[in-house]
C-alpha positions in Angstrom: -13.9 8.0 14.3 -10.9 6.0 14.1 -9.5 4.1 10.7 -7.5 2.1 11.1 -4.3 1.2 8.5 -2.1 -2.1 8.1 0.6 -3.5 6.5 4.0 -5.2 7.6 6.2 -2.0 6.7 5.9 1.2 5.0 3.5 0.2 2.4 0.7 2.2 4.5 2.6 5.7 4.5 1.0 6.8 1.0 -2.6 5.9 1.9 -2.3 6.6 5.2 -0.8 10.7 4.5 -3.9 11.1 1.4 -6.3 10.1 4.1 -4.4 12.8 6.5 -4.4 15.3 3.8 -8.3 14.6 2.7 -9.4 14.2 6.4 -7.2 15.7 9.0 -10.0 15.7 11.4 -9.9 12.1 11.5 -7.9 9.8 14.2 -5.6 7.3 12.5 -4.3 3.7 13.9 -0.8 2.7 12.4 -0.3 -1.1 12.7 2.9 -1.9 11.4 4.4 -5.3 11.6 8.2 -5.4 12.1 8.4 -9.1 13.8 7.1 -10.5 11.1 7.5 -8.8 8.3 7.6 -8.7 5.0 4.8 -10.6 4.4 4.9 -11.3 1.0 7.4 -14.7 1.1 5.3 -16.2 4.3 2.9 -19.0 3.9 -0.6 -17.7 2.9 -2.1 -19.2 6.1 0.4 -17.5 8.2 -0.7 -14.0 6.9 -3.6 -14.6 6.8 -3.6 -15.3 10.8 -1.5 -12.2 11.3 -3.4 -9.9 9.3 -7.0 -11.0 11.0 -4.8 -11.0 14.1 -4.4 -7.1 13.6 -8.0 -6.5 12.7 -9.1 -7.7 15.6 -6.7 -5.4 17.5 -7.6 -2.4 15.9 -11.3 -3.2 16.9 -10.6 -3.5 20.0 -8.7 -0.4 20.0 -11.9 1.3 18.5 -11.2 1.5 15.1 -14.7 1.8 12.9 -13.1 1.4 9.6 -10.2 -1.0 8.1 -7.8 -0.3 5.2 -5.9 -2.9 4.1 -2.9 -0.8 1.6 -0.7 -3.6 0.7 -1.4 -6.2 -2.0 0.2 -9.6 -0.2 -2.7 -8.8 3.2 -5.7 -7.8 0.5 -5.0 -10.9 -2.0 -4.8 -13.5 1.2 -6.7 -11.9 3.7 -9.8 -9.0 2.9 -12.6 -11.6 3.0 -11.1 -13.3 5.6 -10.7 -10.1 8.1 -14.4 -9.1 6.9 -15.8 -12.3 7.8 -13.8 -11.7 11.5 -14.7 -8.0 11.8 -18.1 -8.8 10.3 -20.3 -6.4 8.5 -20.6 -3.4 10.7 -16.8 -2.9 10.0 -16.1 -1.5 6.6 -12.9 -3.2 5.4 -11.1 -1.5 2.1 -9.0 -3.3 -0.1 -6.0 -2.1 -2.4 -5.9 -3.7 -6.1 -2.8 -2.5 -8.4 -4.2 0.3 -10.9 -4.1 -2.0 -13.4 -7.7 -1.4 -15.3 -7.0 2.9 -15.5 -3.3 1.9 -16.8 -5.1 0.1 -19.5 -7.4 2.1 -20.3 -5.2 5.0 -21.1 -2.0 3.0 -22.4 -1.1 0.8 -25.3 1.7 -0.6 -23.1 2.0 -1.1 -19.6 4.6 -2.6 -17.2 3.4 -3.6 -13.9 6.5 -2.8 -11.4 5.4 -5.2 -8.3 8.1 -7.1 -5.9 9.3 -11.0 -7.2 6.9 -12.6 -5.5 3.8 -10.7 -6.7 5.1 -10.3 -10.5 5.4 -14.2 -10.0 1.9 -15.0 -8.6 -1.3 -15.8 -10.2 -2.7 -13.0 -8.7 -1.1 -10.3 -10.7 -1.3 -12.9 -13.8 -5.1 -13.1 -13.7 -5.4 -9.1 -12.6 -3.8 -8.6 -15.9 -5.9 -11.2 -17.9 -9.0 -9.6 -16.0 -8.4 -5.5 -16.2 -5.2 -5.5 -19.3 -8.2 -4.9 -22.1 -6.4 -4.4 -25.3 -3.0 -3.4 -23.9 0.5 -4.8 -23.9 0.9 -5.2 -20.1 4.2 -6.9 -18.6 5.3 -7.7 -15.0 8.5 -5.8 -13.7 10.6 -7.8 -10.6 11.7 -4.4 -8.6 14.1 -6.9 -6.7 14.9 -5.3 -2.9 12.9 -2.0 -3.8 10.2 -2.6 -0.6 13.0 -3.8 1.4 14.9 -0.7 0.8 12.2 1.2 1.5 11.4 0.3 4.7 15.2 0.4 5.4 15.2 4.0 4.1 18.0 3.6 1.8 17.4 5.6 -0.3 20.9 4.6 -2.4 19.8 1.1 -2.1 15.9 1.9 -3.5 17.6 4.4 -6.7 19.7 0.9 -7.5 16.5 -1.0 -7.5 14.8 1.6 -9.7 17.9 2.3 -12.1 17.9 -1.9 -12.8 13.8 -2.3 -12.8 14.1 0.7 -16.0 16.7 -1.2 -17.2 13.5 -4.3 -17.5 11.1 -2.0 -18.7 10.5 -2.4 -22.5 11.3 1.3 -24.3 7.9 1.4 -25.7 5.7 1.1 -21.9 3.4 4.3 -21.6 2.4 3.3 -18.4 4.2 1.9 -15.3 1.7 0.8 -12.7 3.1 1.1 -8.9 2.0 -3.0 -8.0 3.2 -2.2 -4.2 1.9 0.0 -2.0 5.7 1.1 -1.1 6.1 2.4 -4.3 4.7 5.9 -4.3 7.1 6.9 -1.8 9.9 7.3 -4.4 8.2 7.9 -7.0 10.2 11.1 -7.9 13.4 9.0 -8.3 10.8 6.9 -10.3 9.6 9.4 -12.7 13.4 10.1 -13.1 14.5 6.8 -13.9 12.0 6.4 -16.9 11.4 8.1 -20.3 9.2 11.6 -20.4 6.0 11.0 -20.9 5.7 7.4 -18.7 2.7 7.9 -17.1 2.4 6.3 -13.3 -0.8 4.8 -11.6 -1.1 4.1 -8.6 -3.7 3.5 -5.9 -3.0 5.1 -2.7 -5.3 8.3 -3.2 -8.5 6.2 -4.7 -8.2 3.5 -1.6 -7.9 6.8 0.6 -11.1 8.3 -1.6 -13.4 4.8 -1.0 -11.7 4.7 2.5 -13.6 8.1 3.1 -16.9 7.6 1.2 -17.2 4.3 3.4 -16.4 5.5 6.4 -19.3 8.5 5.7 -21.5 5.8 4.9 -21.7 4.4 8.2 -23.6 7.8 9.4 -21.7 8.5 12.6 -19.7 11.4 13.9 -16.6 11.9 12.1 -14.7 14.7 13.7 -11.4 13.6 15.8 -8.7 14.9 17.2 -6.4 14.6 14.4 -4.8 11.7 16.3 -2.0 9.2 15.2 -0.9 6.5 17.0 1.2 3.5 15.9 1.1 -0.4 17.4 4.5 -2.4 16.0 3.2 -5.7 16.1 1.1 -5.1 18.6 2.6 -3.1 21.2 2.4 0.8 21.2 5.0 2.7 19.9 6.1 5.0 16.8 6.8 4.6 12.9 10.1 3.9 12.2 13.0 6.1 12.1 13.2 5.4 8.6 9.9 6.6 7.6 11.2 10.3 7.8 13.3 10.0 4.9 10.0 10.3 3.2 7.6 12.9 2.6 4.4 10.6 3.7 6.2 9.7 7.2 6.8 13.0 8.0 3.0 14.0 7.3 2.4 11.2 10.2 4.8 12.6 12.3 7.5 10.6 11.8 11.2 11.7 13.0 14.6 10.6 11.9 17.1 9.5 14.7 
């Protein structure tokens, strides 16, 4: 069986390395988009076009089960790729760990990029899942971008000023992109002990699993990774290597 993983950058590492961990057996299909990425500031009908776009690629390539680990392609485009794919395709969805954040912390502080903090989706999230917590949205201005860059100097400046936005009495900091977990350790360091962190990557990796049992079929592969970049066969980035996730996945620094 073959799952298959998208997202315009990096945001895909963290899911993609907890479905390697759970299930090395299975095959994995990396489609990264580096023409057109990030996807976040681009019209909603344009990613929504280049997310189905993917789907349909990673069908074709044989994939039996779809994740979608990046908020911008799940909030404009899920029921869009399921209605491509149709149902015979399980397509899995990642939401910001807002609810468990809530449910465990008086206070929580949503760290997303600008234009997600901004956007009605994370505003009604909160209003939906924030129960009886304080819960506040955190700009991490140039954190994803960084990330995909692997800068790391660049990503510890984005943490050190989102911190500096974080009110001193959050008990919870909830990871709002899927880039996020991959420096969380400079994370947990920028914030006060005790902050707890939520974030998604292992439960979408967890449903991505139970789904793809679901369907009944043989599950055993070869262990195999491969990576389309928009398309055309390649490998993850240099950059992914500075991380811990990247180099689960095989990738190698230049």
């Amino acid at each position: 069986m073959i799952v298959a993983l998208i997202d315009s950058g990096l945001g895909l590492l963290p899911t993609a390395a907890w479905l390697r961990k759970l299930r090395p057996d299975v095959d994995l299909l990396l489609q990264l988009d580096p023409d057109g990425a990030p996807w976040g500031p681009k019209p909603e009908r344009w990613t929504v076009d280049r997310v189905v776009s993917a789907a349909r690629t990673s069908v074709e390539s044989g994939a039996e089960v779809i994740v979608l680990p990046c908020n911008t392609a799940s909030v404009t485009a899920l029921e869009h790729v399921r209605a491509d794919v149709g149902p015979g395709v399980p397509v899995i969805g990642t939401v910001p760990a807002i609810k468990p954040a809530a449910a465990a912390c008086r206070s929580v502080a949503v760290w997303a990029t600008a234009a997600t903090t901004a956007s009605k989706y994370q505003a009604d999230l909160i209003a939906e899942f924030g129960g009886d917590a304080k819960v506040v949205g955190v700009a991490c201005h140039g954190l994803a971008d960084a990330i995909d860059r692997g800068d790391l100097v660049a990503a510890r400046d984005s943490i050190t000023r989102a911190a500096e936005q974080t009110p001193d009495d959050v008990e919870g900091v909830v990871l709002g992109c899927t880039h996020y977990p991959l420096v969380i350790d400079a994370i947990v360091a920028a914030l006060p002990v005790g902050v707890r962190l939520f974030d998604s990557a292992q439960a979408v990796a967890a449903q991505t699993i139970r789904r793809m049992d679901a369907l009944g079929r043989p599950t055993t592969g070869n262990g195999v990774v491969r990576v389309l970049n928009s398309g055309r066969p390649g490998a993850l980035p240099a950059s992914a290597a500075a991380f811990e996730s990247g180099r689960i996945l095989g990738a190698v620094p230049e």
